[in-house]
Each structure stands twice: as structure tokens, then as C-alpha cells.
C-alpha positions as CSV (number, residue, x, y, z in Angstrom):
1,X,19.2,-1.2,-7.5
2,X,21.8,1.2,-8.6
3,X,23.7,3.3,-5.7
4,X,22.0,6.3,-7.6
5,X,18.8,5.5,-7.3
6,X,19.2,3.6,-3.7
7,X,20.3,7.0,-2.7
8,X,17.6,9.3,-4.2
9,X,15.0,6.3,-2.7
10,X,16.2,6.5,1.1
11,X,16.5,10.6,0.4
12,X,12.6,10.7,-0.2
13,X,11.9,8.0,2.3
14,X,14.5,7.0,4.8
15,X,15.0,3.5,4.8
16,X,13.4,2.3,1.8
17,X,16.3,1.0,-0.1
18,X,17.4,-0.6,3.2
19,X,14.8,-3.3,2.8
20,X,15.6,-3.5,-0.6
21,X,19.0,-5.2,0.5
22,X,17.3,-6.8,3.4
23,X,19.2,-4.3,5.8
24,X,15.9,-4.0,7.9
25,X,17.6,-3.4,11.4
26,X,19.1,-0.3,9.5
27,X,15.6,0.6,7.8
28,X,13.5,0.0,10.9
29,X,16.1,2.6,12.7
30,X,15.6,5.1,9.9
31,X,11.9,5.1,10.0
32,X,11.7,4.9,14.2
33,X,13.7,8.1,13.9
34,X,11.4,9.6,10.8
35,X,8.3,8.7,13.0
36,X,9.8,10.4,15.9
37,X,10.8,13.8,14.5
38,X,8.2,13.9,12.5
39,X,6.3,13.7,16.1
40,X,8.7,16.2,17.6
41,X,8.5,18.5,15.4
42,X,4.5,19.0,15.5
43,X,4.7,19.2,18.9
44,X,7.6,21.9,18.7
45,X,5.7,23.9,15.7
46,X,2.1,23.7,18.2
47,X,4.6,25.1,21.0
48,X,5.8,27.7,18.8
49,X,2.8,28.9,17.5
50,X,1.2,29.3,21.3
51,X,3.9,31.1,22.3
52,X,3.7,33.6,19.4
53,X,-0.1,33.8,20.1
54,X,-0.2,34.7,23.5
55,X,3.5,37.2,23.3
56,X,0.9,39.8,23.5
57,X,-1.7,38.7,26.3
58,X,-1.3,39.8,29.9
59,X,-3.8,38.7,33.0
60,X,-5.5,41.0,35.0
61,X,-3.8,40.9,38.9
62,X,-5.8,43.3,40.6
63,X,-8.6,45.4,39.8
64,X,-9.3,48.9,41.1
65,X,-11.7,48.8,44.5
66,X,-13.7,51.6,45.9
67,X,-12.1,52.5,49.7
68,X,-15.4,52.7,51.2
69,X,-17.4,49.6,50.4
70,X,-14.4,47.4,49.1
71,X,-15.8,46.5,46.3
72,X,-14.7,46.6,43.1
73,X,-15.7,49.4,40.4
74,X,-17.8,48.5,37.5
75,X,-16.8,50.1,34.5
76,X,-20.3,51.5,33.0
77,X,-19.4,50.6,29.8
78,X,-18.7,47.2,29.9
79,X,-20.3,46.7,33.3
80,X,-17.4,44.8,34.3
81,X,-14.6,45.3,37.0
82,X,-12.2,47.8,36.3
83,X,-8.5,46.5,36.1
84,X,-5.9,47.8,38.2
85,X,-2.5,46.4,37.5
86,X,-1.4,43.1,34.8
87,X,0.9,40.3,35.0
88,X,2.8,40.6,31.9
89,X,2.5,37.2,29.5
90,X,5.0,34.6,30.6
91,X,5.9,34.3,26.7
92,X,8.6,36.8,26.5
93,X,11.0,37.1,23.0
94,X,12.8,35.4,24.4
95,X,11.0,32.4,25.2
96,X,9.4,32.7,21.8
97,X,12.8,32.5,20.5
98,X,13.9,29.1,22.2
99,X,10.8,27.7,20.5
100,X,11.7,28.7,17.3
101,X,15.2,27.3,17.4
102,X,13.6,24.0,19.3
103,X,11.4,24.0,16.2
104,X,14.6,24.5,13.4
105,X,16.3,21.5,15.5
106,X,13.8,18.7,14.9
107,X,13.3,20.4,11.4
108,X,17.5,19.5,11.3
109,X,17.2,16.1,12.6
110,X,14.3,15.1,9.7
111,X,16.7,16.3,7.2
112,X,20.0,14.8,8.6
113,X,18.2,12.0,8.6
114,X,17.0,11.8,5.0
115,X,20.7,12.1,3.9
116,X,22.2,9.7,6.3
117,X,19.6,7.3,5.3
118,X,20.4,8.2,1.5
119,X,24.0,7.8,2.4
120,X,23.9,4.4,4.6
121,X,21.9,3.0,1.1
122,X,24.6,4.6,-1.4
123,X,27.1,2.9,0.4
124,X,25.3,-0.1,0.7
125,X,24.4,-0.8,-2.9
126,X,28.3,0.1,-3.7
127,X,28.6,-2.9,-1.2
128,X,25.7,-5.3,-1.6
129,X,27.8,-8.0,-3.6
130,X,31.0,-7.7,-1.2
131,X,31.2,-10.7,0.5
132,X,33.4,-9.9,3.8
133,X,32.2,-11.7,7.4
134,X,33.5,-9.7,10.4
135,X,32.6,-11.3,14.0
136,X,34.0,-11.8,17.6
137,X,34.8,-15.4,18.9
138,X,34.5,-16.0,22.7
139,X,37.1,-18.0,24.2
140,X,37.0,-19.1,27.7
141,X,40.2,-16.6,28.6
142,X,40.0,-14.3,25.8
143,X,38.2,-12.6,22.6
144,X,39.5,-12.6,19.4
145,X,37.7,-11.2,16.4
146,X,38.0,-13.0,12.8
147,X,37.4,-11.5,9.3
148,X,36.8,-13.7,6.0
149,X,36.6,-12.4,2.6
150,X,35.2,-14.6,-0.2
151,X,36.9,-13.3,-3.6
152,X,34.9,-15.5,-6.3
């Protein structure tokens, strides 16, 4: 696979062209993250859209009551009890706000993480036939680390 197209691959579907190299540590933690933003982001958008639904809403605290009996007074219209004072709705512009920009952040981590997945598999085909070993050696007193490079 070119690096061009191992790119353009991971761009559309993050870690695609990792398990076309057999990187599938790398393409399993490209699609966990996918899964979950993709997740996040519903939930954020749902979250959103409630708190633009009810900005307007308020709940009736009191209604208006008749000194003498106690009671509250019907409305003859509706035949229902008239209200006195609201509670205003707990989704102020602000808090409407914050669920936008919670929304635009998961919307941020999907698309950082198409191109870092696009990138990791650019890099990757660049490298697929570059033979270099990199590891750490336990000794009983120390840790070294070794490198080995095959040239042919």
C-alpha cells in the first residue's frame, strides 16, 4: 500500500491501514477511540438539543389562592389553577452554551483522530520495510536498552 493511499485509508476509517501492516495494537486503539467519540458525541448533541428545547420552559411554583377558603383559583377558561409565580428553566445561555462547546469538543476529538490515524499509517508505510529492533534487557542490577538495524 502506498503511504498516499495508507493515509487517505486511515483518514476515512481510522485504523484501517494499520491492519494492513499488521499494526493491530495501533488499529484497535484508533477504532476504541472512533467507537467512543462517536458515542460521546451523541450523547453530547441529545444534551445539547434538550437544553435548547427547554431554554424557554419555566415551572409553575405557586399558584394564586383565594384568602378565605385557601383554595386555589380556577381560571374559567381553562378550568385549571391559576399560576402565581415560576421558577425560571435551569437551562440558562449559558448552560446552553457549555453544551455546545462540549458538543464541538468530541466533534474535535473524531477529527483529530482521523488525521492522527491517517498520519500514524503515512508514517508507517514510509517505514513498513525498515528493519530496526529497539528493546530493553533486564539485568539483575541494571537495564540497558539495545537497537539492531538490518541493512540488506
Amino acid at each position: 500500500m502506498s503511504p498516499r493511499r495508507a493515509f487517505l485509508s486511515s483518514l476515512l476509517v481510522p485504523g484501517y491501514a494499520q491492519t494492513v501492516f499488521g499494526r493491530d495494537h495501533a488499529a484497535m486503539l484508533f477504532a476504541v477511540i472512533e467507537i467512543g467519540s462517536l458515542g460521546m458525541a451523541r450523547k453530547a448533541a441529545q444534551d445539547l438539543a434538550e437544553a435548547k428545547a427547554f431554554a424557554g420552559d419555566s415551572i409553575v411554583a405557586t399558584y394564586k389562592i383565594d384568602p378565605t377558603t385557601g383554595l386555589a383559583i380556577i381560571d374559567p377558561k381553562t378550568g385549571l389553577p391559576t399560576p402565581d409565580t415560576y421558577i425560571a428553566s435551569r437551562f440558562t445561555p449559558d448552560r446552553v452554551k457549555a453544551r455546545r462547546t462540549h458538543y464541538e469538543d468530541w466533534v474535535a476529538a473524531i477529527i483529530f483522530n482521523h488525521l492522527f490515524s491517517g498520519a500514524d499509517a503515512y508514517v508507517a508505510a514510509n517505514l513498513w520495510d525498515f528493519k530496526a529492533n529497539i528493546g530493553v534487557v533486564a539485568a539483575p542490577h541494571s537495564a540497558g536498552i539495545y537497537a539492531s538495524l538490518r541493512l540488506r
